[in-house]
N, C-alpha and C positions, 0 to 999 in steps of 0.2 A: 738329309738334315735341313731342318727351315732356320732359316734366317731371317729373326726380327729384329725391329727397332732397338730391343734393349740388347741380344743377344750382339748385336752389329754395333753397340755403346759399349759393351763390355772387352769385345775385339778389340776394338779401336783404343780403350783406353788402355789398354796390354801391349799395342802397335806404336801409338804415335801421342798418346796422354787423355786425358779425362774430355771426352766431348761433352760437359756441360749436360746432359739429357736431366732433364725437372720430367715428375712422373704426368704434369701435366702435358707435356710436349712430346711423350710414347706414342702419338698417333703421325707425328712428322721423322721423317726421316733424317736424321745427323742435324739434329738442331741444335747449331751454333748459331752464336750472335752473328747472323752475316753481315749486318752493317760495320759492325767493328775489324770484321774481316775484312771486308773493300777497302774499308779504310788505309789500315794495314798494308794492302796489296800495292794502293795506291800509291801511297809512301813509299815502299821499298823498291816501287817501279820507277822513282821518280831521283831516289838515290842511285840507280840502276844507271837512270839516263844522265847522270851528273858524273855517273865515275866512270863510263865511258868514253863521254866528253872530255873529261879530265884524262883519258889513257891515250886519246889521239891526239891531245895538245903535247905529252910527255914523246908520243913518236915524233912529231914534227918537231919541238926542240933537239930530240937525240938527233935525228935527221939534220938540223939545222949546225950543231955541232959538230958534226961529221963532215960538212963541205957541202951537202948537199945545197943544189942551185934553187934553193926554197926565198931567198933573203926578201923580194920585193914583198914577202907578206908577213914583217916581222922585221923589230925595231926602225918603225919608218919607210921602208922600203927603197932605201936608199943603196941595196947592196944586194945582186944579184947573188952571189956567194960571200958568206960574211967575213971580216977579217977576223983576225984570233982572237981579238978582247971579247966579242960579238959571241963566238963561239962558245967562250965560255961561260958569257952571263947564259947562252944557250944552254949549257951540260947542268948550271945552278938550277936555270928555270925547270930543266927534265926533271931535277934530286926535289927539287918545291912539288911539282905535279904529281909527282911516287909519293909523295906525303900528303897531299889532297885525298888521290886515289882512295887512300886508306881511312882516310879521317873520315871522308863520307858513307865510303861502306860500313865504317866503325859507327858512326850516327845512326848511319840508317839500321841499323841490328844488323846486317848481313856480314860481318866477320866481328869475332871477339863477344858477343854477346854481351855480356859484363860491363864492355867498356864503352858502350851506347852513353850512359850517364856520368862517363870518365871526364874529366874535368880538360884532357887533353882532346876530346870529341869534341863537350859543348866549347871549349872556349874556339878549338881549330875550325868549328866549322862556321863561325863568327868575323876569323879571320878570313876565311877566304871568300867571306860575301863582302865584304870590304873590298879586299884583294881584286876577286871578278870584277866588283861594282865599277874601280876606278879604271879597271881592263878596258871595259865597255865605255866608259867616255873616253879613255887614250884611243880607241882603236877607232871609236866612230869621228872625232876629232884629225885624223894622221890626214899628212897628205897621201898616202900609199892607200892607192884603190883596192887592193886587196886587204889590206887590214878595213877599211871601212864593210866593204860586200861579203867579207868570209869570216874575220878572227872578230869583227863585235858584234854581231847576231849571234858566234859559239859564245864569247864573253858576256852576251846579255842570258845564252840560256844556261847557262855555266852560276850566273847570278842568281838566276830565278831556281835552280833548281836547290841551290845552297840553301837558299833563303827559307824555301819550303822545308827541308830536310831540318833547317836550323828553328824554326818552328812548331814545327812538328813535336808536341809532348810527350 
């Protein structure tokens, strides 16, 4: 059996949906708009790098709640292990982070498809370029050398990649 261009358009659209083939583009092979594709990729590689940033900030709070001797990098750095009020604005920051996580893969189309242009996406992912943005001057401001060296370069790319997700049409 030969395998051409339109026979491999007709697969494909039975496989995975309608590759777009115009009979004038029978001579290329899988002619999709690539540029819209990179585009695309780009985007969702950039919501990728946001909600994983966002998934290690939510362990280092669960961490930070649990006792763990995380504290010099986080509120101030004035507490090698936090006291209990400390702890729990930690467990709030983790439940805040679990809802980022979501909101931006929610943006980015990578979960819920539908609710990309959900009113709770565009407005949440608004808030949390806010949220990052004021991250990033608390953390580059602290006297704690590790919230300036480690938590506001994640808080500045944590901002930048919101911002982009949040622009993104």
């Amino acid at each position: 059996m030969v395998l051409t261009t339109t026979s491999l358009a007709v697969i494909g659209s039975a496989v995975i949906g309608p590759a777009h083939v115009w009979p004038a583009d029978l001579h290329r092979p899988f002619a999709w708009d690539n540029e819209v594709t990179m585009e695309h990729a780009l985007f969702q590689m950039v919501a990728v790098i946001g909600a994983v940033g966002v998934a290690g900030m939510m362990i280092f709070q669960i961490l930070l709640a649990l006792g763990s001797p995380l504290g010099h990098a986080a509120f101030g750095g004035e507490h090698r292990v936090l006291p209990v009020k400390m702890r729990c604005a930690s467990a709030a920051s983790a439940v805040i982070f679990l809802v980022a996580f979501f909101v931006i893969l929610a943006r980015g189309g990578l979960v819920w498809a539908p609710s990309r242009s959900s009113l709770l996406a565009e407005v949440g992912i608004w808030v949390l370029v806010v949220l990052f943005g004021l991250s990033t001057l608390a953390n580059f401001s602290s006297r704690s050398r590790w919230e300036r060296r480690i938590m506001a370069p994640v808080a500045l790319v944590l901002t930048v990649c919101c911002l982009t997700v949040a622009l993104h049409s």
